[in-house]
BAKOL-993810 format. One line per 4 residues: number of its first residue (from 1); their letters; for each residue x, y, z of N, C-alpha, C, O, CB. Coordinates in steps of 0.05 Angstrom, whole numbers. Each point is the difference from the previous one (the first is absolute). Glycine has a CB too. Example, Ala and Ser with C-alpha at 12.3 -4.5 7.8 and 13.67 -1.06 7.14 Angstrom:
1 = as = 264/-114/156/-18/24/0/18/24/0/21/0/13/-59/-23/12; 31/44/-39/16/24/1/-15/22/14/10/22/4/14/-35/-47;
END
This chain:
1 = xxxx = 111/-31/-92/18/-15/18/18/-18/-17/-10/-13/-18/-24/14/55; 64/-2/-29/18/-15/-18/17/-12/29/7/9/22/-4/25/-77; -3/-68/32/19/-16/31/12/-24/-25/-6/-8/-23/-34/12/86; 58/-8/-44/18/-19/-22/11/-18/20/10/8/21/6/27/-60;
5 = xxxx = -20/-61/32/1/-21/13/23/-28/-15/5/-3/-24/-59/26/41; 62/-39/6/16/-21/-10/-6/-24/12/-9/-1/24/42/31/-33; -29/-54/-6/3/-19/20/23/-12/6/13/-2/-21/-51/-3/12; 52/-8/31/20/-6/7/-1/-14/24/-11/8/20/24/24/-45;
9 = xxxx = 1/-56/21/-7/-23/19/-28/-1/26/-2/2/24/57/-3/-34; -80/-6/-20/-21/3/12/-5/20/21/-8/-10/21/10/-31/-35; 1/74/12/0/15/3/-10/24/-18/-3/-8/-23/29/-20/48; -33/55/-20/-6/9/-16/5/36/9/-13/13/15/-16/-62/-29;
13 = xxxx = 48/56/1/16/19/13/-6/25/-14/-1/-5/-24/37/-26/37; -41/57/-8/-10/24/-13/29/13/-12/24/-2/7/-70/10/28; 31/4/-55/41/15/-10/-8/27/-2/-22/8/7/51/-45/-46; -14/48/32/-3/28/-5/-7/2/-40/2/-21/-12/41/37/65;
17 = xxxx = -50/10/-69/-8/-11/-25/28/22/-8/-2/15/-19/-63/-32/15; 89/15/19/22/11/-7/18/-21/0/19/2/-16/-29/40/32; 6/-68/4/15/-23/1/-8/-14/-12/10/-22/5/2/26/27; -36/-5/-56/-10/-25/-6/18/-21/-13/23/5/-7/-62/20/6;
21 = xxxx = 26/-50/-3/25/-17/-6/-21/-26/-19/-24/-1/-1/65/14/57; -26/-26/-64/-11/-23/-28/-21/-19/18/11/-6/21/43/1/-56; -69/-2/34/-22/-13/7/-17/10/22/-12/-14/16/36/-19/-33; -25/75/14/-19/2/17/-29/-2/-5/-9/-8/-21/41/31/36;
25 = xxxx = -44/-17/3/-35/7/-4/-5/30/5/3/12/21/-19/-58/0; 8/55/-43/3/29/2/-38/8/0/-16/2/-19/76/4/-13; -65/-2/66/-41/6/8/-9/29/-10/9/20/12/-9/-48/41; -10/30/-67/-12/35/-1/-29/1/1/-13/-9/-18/49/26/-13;
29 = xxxx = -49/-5/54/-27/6/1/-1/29/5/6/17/17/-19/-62/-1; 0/42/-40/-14/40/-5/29/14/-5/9/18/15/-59/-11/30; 60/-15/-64/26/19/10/1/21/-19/-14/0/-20/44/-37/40; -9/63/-12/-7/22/-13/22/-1/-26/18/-16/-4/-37/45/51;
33 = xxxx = 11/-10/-61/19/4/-30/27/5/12/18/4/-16/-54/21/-19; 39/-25/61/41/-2/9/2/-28/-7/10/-7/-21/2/41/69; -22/-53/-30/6/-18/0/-9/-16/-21/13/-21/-1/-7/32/41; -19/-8/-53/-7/-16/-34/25/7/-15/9/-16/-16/-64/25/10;
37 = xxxx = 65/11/10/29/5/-20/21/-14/12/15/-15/-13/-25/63/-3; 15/-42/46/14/-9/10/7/-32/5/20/-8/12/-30/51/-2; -10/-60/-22/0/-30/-5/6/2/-27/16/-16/-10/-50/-3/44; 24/36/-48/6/-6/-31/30/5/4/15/-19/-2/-61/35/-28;
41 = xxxx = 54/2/34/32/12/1/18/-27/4/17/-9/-16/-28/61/41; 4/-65/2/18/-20/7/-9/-26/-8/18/-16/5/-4/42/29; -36/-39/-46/-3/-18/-11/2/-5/-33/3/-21/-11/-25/21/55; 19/27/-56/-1/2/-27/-27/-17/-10/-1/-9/-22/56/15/19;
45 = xxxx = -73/-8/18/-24/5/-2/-10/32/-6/0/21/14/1/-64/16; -11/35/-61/-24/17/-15/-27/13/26/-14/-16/13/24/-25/-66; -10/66/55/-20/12/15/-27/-7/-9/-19/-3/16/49/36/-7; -34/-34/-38/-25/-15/-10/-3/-25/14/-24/-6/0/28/25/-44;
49 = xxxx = 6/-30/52/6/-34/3/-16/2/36/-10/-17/15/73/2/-54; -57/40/39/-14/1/44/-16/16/-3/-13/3/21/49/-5/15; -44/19/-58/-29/11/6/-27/-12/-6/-20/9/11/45/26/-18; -26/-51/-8/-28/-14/-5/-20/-11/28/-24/1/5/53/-18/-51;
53 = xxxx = 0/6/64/-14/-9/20/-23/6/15/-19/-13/10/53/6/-14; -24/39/1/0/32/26/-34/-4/-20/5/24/1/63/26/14; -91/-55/-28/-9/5/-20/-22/-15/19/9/-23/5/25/30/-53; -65/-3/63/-11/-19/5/-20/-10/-17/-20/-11/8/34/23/30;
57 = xxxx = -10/-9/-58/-14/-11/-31/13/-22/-13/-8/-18/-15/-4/63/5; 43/-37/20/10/-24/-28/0/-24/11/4/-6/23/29/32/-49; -40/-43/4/-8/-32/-11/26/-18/10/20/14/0/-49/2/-51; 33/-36/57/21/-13/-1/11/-14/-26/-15/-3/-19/0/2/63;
61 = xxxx = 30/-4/-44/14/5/-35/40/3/12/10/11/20/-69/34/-54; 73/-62/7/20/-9/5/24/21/-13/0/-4/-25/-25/-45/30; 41/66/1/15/7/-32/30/3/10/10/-4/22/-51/36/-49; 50/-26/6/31/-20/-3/20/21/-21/-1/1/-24/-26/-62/23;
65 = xxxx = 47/77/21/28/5/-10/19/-12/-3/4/-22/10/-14/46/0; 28/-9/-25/30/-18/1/9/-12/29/7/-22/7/12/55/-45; -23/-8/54/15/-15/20/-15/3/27/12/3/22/34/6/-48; -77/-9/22/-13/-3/22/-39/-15/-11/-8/0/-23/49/51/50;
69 = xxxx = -49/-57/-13/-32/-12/1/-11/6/20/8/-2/23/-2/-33/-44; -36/47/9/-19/14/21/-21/-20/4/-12/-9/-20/20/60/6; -13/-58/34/-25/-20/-1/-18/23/23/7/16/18/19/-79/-26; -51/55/-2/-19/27/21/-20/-18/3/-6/-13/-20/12/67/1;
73 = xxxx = -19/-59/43/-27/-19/4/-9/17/24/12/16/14/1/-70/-31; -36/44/17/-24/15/10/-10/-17/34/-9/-23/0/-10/36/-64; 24/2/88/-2/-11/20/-22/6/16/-5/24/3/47/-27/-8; -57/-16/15/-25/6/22/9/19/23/22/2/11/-43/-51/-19;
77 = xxxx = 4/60/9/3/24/24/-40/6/15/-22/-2/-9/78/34/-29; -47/-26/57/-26/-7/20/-4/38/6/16/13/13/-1/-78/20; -38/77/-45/-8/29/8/-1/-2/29/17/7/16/-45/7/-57; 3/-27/46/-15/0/26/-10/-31/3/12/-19/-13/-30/72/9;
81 = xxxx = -2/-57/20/-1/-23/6/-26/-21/-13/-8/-23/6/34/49/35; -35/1/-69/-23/-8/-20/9/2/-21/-15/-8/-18/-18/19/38; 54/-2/-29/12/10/-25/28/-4/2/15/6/18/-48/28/-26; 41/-48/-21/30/-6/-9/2/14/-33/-15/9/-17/19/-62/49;
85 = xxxx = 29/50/-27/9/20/-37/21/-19/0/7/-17/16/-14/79/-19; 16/-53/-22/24/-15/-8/27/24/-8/-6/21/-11/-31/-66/-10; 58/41/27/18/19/0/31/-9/-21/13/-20/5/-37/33/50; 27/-1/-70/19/-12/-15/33/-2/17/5/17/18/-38/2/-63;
89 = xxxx = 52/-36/38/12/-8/16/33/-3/-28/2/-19/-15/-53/-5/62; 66/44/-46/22/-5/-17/22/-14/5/13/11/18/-27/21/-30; 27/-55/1/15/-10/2/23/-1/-19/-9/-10/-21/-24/-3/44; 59/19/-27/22/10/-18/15/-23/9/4/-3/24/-5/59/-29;
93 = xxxx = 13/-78/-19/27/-14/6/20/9/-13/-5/6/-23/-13/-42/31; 43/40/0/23/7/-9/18/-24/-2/-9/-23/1/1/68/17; 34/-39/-21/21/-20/1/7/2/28/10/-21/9/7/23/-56; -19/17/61/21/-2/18/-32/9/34/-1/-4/25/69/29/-70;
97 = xxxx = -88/-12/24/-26/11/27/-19/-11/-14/-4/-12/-21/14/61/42; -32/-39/14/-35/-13/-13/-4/29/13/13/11/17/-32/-76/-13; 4/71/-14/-22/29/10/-24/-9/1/-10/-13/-17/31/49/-3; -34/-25/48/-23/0/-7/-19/32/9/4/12/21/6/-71/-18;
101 = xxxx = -25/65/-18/-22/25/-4/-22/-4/8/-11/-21/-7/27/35/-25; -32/8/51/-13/4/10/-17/20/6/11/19/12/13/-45/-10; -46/28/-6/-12/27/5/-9/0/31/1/21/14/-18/-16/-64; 12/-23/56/-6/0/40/7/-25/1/2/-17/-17/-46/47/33;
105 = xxxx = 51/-29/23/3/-24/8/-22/-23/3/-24/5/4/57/22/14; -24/-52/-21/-13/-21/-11/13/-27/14/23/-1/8/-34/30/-53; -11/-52/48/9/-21/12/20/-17/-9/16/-14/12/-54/18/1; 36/0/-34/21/-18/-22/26/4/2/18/-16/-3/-48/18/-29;
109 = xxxx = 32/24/36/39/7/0/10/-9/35/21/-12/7/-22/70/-48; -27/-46/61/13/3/28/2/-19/6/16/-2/18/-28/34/-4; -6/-66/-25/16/-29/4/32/1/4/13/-13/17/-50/-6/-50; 45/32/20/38/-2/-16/12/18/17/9/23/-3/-13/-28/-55;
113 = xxxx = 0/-13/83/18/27/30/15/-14/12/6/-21/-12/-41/49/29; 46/-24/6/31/-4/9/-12/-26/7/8/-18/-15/23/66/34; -52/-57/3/-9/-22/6/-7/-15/-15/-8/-21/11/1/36/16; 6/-15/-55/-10/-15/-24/28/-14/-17/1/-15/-20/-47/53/16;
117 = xxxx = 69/-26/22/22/-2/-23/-2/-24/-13/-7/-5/-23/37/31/45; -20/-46/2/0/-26/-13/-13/-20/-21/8/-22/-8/4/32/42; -39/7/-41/-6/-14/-18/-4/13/-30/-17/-9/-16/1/-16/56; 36/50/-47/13/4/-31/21/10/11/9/1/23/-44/8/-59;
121 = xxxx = 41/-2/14/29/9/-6/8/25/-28/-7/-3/-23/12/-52/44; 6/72/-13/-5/29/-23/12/-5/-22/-6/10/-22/6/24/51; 25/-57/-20/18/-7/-26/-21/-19/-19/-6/7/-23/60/-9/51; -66/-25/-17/-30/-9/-19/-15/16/-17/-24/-2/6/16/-21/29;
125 = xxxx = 11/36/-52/-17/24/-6/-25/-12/-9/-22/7/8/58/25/-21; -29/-56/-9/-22/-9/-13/-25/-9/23/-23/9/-4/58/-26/-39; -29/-1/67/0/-8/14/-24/20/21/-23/-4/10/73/-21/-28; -34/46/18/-17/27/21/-20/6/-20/-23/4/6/64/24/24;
129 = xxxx = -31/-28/-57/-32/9/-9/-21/-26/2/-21/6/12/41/32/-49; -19/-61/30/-18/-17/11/-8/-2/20/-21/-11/3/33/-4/-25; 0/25/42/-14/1/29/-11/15/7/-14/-1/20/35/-16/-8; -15/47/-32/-24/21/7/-19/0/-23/-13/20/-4/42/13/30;
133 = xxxx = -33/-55/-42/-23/-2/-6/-16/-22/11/-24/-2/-4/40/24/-31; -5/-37/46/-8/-25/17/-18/13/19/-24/-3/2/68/-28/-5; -21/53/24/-19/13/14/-26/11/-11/-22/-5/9/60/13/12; -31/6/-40/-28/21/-11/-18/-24/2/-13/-1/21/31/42/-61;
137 = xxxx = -22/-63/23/-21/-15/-4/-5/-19/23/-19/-14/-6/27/21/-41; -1/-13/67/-10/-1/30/-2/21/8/5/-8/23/11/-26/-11; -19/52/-9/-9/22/11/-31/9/-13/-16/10/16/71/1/-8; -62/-13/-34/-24/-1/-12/-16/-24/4/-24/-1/-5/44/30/-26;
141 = xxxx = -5/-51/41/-25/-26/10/-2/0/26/-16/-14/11/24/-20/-44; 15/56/55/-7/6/33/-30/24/-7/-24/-2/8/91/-2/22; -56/23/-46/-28/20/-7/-26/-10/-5/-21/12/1/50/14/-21; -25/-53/14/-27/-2/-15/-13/-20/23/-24/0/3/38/6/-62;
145 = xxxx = 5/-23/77/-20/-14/20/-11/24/14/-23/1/8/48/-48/1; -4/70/-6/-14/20/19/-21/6/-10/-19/1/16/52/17/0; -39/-12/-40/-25/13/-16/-24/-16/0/-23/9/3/54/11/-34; -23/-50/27/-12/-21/4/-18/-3/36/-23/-7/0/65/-11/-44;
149 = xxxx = -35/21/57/-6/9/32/-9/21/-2/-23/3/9/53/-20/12; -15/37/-34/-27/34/0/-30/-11/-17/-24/6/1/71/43/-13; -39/-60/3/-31/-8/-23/-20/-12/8/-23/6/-8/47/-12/-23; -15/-22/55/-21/-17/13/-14/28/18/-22/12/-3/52/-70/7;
153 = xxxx = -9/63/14/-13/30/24/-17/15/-8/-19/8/13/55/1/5; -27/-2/-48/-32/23/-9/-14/-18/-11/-22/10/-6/37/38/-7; -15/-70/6/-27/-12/-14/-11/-9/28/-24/-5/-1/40/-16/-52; -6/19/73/-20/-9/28/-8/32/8/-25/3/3/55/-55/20;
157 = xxxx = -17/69/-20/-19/20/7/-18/11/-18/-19/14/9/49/-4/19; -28/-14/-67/-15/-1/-5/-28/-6/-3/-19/16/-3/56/-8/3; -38/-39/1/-15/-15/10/-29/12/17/-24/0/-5/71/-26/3; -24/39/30/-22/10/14/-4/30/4/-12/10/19/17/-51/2;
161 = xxxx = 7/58/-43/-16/23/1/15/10/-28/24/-2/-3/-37/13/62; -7/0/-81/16/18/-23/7/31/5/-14/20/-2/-10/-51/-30; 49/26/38/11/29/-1/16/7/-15/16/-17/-7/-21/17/41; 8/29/-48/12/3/-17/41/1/-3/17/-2/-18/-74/23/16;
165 = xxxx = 56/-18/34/27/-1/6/8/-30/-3/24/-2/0/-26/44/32; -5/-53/-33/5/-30/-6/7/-10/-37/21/-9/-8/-60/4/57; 20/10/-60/-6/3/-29/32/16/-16/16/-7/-17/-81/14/30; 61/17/4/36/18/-11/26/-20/3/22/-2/-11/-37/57/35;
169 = xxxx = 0/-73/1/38/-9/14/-2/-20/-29/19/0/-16/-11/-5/92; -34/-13/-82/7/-20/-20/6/8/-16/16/-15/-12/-35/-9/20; 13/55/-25/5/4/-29/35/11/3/16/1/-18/-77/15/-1; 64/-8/46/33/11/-4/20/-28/-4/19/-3/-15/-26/49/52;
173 = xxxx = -4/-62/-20/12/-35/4/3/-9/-30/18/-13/-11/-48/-5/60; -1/31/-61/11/-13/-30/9/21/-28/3/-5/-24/-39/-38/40; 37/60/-7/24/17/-13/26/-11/10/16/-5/-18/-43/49/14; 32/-48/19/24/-14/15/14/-11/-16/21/7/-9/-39/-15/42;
177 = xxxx = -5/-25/-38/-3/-17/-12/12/-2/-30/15/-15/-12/-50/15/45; 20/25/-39/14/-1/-38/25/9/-4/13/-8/-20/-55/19/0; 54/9/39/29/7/4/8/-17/3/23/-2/-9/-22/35/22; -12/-58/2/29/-21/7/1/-15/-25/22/-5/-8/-25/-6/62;
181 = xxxx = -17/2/-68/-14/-14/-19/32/13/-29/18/-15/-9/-94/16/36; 74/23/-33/9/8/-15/34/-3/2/14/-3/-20/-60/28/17; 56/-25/32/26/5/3/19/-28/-4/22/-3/-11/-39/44/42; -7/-63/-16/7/-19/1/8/-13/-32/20/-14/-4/-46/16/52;
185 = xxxx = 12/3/-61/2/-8/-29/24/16/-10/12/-14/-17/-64/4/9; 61/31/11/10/20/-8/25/-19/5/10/-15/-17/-40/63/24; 39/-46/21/18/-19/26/3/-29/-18/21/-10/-9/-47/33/65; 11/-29/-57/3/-34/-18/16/-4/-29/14/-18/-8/-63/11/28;
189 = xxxx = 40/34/-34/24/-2/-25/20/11/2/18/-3/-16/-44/0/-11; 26/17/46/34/13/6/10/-20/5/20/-5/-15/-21/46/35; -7/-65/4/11/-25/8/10/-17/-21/23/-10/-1/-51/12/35; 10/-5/-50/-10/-14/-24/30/5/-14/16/-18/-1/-76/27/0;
193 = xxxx = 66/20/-12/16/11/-17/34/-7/23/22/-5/-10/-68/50/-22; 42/-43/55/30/-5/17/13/-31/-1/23/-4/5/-41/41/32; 0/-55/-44/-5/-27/-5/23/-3/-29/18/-16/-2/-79/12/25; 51/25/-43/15/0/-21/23/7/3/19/-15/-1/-50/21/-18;
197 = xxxx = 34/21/22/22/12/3/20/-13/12/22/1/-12/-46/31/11; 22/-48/28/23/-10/8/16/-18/-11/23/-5/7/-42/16/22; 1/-24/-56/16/-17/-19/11/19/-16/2/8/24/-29/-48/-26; 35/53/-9/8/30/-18/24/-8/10/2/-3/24/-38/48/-26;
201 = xxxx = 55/-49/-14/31/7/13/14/20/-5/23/5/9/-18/-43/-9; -26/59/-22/22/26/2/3/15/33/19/10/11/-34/3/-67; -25/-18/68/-5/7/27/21/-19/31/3/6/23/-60/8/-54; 66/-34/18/8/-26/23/20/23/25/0/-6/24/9/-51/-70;
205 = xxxx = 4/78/38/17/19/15/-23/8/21/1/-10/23/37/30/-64; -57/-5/36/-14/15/16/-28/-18/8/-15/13/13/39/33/-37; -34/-76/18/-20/-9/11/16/-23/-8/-3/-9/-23/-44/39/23; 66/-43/17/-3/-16/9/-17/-29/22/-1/-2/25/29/41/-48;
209 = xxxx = -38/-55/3/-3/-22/18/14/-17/13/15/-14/-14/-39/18/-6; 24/-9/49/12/-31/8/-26/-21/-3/-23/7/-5/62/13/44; -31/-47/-34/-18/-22/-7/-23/7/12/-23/-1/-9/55/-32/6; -18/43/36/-24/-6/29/-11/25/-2/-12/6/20/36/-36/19;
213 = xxxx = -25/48/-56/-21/15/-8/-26/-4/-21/-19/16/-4/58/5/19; -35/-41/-25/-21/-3/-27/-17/-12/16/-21/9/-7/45/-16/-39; -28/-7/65/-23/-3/29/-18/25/11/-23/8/6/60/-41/13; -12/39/-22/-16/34/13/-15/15/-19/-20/12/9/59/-2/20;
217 = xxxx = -32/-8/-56/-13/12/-27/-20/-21/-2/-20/10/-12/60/15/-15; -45/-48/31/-30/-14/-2/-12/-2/23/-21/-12/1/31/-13/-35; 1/38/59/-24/2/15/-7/31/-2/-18/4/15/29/-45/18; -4/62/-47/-3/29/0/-31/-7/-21/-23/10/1/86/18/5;
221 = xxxx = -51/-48/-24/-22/-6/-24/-23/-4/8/-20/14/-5/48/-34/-19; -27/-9/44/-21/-4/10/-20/10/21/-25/-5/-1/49/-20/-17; -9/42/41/-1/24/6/-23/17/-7/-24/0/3/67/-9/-4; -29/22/-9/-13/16/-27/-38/-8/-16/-21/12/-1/87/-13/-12;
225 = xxxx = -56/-27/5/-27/-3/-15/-16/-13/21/-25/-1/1/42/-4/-51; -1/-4/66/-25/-4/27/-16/29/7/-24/1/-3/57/-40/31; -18/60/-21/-3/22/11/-30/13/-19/-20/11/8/81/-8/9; -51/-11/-48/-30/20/-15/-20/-26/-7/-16/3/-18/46/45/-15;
229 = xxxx = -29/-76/46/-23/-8/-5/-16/3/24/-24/-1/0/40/-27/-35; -3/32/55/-16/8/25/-14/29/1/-23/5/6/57/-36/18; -17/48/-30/-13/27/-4/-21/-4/-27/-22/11/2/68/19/21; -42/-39/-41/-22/4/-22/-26/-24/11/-23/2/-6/65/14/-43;
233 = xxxx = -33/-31/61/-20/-11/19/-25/9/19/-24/-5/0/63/-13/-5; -20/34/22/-2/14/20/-23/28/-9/-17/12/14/71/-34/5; -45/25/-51/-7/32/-3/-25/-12/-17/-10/21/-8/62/17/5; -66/-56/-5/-22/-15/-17/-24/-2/19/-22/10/-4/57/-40/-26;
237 = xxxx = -26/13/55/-22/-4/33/6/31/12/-19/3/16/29/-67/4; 0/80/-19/-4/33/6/-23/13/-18/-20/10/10/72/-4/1; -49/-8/-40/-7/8/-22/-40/-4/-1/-21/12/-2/80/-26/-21; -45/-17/29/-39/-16/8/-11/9/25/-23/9/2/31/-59/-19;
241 = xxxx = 10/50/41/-11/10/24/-12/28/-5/-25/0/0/58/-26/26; -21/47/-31/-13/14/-10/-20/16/-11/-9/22/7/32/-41/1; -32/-2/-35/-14/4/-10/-23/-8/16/-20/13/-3/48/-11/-32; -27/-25/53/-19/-20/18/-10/25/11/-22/10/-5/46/-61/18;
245 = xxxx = -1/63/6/-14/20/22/-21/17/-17/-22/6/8/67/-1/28; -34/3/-62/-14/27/-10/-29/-11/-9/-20/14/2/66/13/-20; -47/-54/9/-28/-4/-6/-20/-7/34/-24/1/3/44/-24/-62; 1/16/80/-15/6/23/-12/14/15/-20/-2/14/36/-14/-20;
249 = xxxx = 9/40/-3/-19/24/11/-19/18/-17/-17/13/10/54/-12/18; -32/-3/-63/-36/3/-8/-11/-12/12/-15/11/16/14/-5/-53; 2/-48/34/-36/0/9/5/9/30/-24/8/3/-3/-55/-35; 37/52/53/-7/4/22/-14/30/-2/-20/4/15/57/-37/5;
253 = xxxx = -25/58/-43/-8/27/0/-36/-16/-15/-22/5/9/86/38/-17; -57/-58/-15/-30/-8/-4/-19/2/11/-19/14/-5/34/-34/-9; -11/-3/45/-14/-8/17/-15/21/22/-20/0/15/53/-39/-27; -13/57/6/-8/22/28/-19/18/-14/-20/9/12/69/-5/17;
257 = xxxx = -42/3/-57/-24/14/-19/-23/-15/-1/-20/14/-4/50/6/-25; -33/-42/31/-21/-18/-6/-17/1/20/-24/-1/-5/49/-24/-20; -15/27/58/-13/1/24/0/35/5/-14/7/19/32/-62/1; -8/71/-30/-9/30/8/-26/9/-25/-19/15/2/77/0/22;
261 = xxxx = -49/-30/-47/-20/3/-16/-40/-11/11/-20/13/-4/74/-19/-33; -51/-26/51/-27/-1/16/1/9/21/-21/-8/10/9/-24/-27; 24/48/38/-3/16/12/-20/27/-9/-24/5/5/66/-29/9; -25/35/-29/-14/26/-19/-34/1/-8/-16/19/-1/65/-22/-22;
265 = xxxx = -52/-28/16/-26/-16/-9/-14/4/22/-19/15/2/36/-50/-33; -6/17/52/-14/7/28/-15/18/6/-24/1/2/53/-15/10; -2/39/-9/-11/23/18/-15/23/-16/-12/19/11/53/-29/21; -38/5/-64/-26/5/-17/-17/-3/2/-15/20/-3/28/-22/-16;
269 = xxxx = -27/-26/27/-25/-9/-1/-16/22/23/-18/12/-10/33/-68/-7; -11/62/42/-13/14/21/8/35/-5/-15/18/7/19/-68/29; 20/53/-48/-2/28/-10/-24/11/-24/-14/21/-1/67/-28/13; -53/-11/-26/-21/7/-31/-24/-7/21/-8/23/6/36/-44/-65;
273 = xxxx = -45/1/73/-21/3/19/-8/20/11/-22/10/-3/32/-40/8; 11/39/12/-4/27/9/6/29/-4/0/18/16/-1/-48/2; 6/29/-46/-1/15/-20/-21/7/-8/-5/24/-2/38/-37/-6; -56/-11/-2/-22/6/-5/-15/8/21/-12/21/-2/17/-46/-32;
277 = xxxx = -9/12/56/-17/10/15/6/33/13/-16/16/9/7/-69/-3; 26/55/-7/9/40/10/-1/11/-24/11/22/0/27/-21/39; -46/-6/-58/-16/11/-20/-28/22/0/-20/-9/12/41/-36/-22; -22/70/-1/-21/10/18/-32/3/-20/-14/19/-8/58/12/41;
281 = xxxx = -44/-58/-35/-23/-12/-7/-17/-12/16/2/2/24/19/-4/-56; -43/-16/19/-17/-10/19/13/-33/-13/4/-10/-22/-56/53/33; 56/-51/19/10/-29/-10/-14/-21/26/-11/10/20/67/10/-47; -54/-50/23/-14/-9/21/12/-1/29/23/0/9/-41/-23/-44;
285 = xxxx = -8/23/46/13/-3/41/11/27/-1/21/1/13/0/-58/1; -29/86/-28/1/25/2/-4/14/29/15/17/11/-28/-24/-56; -14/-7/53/-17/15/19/-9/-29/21/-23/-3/9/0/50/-49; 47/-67/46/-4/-23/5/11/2/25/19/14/-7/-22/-34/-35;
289 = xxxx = 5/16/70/15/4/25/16/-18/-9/23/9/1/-53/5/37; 31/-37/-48/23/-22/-1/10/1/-21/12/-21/-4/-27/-7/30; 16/45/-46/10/9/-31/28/-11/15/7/-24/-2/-37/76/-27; 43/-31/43/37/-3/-2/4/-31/2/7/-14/-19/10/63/48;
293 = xxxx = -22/-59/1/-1/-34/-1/-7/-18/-18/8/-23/-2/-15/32/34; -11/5/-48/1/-18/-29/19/7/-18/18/-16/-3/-63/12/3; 46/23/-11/22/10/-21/28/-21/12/10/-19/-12/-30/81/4; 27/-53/34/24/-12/10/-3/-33/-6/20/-12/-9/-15/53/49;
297 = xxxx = -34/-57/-33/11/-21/4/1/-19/-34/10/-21/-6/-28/27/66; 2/13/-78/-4/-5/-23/34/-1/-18/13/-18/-9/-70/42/18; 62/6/-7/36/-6/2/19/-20/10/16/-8/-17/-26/43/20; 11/-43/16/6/-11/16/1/-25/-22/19/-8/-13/-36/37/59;
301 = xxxx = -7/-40/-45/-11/-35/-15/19/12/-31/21/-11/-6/-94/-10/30; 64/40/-37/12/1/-29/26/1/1/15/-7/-19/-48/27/2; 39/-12/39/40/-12/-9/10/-30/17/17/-17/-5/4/79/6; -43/-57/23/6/-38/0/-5/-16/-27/15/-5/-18/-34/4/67;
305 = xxxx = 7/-2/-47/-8/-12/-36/26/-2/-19/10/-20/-11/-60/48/9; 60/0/2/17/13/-19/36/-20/7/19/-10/-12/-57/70/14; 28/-58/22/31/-11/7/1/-25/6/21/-13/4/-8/51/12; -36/-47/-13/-9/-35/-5/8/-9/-28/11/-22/-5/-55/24/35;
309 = xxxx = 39/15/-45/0/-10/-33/33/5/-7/12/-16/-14/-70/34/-4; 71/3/28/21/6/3/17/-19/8/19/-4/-16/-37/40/19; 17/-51/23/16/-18/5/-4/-24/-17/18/-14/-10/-14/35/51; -35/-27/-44/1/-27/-15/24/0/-36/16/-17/-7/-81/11/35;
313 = xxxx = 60/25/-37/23/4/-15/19/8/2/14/9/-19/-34/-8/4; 31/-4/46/25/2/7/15/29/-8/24/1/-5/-27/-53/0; -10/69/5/8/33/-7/10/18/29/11/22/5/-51/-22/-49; 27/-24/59/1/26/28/25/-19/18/19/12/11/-87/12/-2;
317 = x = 66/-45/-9/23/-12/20/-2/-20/-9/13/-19/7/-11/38/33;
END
């Protein structure tokens, strides 16, 4: 999908990518090798420069032509409602465009819609990219109260019953966890390195700062390192929880071996009894009318006994 966008008196008007014009926003999600050339053609944007994005492996990482800069960072994305990934997210400044790349649609770009106009602007370039990284990293501390809420819910139903469907949702929650863990850091020196760059005055053409933006680049900062002390937080009490449940449910598997094991003891004691006596020997109370009633009640007393001694050492309950 290819869309090209403007802003204009707090407005935000679609163009054609035959009309485009000097301070558009040029959107591509998933787009095909027409339209990857066809942005290169009219932006003189390098095709290398828009394929990395398309890549759901690559790292976020900054790089820099004569007459364009690729910034690529890594955006939270929600599978299902137990599992999150991170999706790389390309961003191209030009002199005159911003591009941004996409392998699927994502929360971060669809903020930047007709009802959103008023608060950027396509000509801001420097500007739009701080705000879509602003976004990304609120968007990874909205993910994580959510995760934070999924986490209390299964530790209460774990609580009261161990099931294994429970156990999967935490280990996907914290695979989650280390994806965000990784991106965010990743996300922080790209920030980190844009901090620089905008002092560069060979770059001052194509990343321009105004004043009332260096506010906005330290709250992306802070942002940001808020965002991975909460998740590396977050992913430490997962990590322990965890481990908690797993040593719970040995001793609980312990506990149940421990009580099927004097069971076993039990129902031994009157099996081996009457084992011997259907024996086809001569044994006592052979030829006795009350032999069985004895055997029985003799049994009987040897595993009372058995499970008297049993409980006093606490083996049976």
């Amino acid at each position: 999908m290819l869309a090209v966008f403007k802003s204009e008196n707090n407005l935000l008007q679609e163009l054609e990518i035959d009309n485009i014009q000097s301070g558009s926003w040029i959107n591509m999600v998933k787009p095909s090798e027409d339209e990857l050339n066809k942005v290169s053609e009219v932006t003189n944007v390098p095709v290398d420069f828009l394929n990395p994005a398309l890549d759901e492996n690559e790292h976020s990482r900054i790089e820099i032509e004569d007459n364009c800069i690729l910034f690529i960072i890594n955006v939270p994305l929600m599978l299902d409602k137990n599992s999150f990934d991170t999706l790389p997210l390309g961003i191209v400044i030009t002199e005159s465009y911003i591009i941004t790349v996409c392998l699927k649609d994502n929360n971060i770009i669809s903020n930047f819609n007709k009802s959103q106009a008023k608060n950027f602007s396509t000509d801001r370039k420097v500007r739009f990219l701080l705000q879509i990284l602003l976004k990304s990293a609120e968007l990874y501390l909205r993910y994580m109260r959510y995760i934070n809420q999924l986490t209390d819910n299964i530790e209460l139903g774990l609580r009261k019953s161990m099931k294994n469907k429970a156990l999967f949702q935490l280990f996907d929650l914290e695979r989650s966890l280390i994806y965000f863990i990784t991106a965010l850091k990743d996300n922080g020196m790209v920030t980190a390195k844009i901090e620089r760059l905008v002092s560069n005055q060979n770059l001052s053409s194509m990343l321009k700062l105004h004043e009332e933006d260096e506010e906005l680049l330290e709250d992306v900062i802070i942002e940001n390192r808020q965002a991975i002390e909460m998740v590396e937080m977050h992913s430490n009490i997962l990590s322990s929880m965890m481990d908690a449940f797993a040593s719970i449910i040995s001793n609980n598997l312990n506990m149940v071996m421990k009580v099927l094991t004097s069971f076993t003891i039990l129902i031994a004691i009157p099996t081996m009894i009457a084992s011997f006596w259907g024996m086809n020997v001569d044994v006592p109370f052979r030829a006795h009318l009350g032999g069985f009633v004895y055997v029985v009640t003799f049994s009987f007393l040897a595993t009372s006994i058995t499970a008297l001694l049993l409980v006093r050492k606490k083996m049976l309950f």
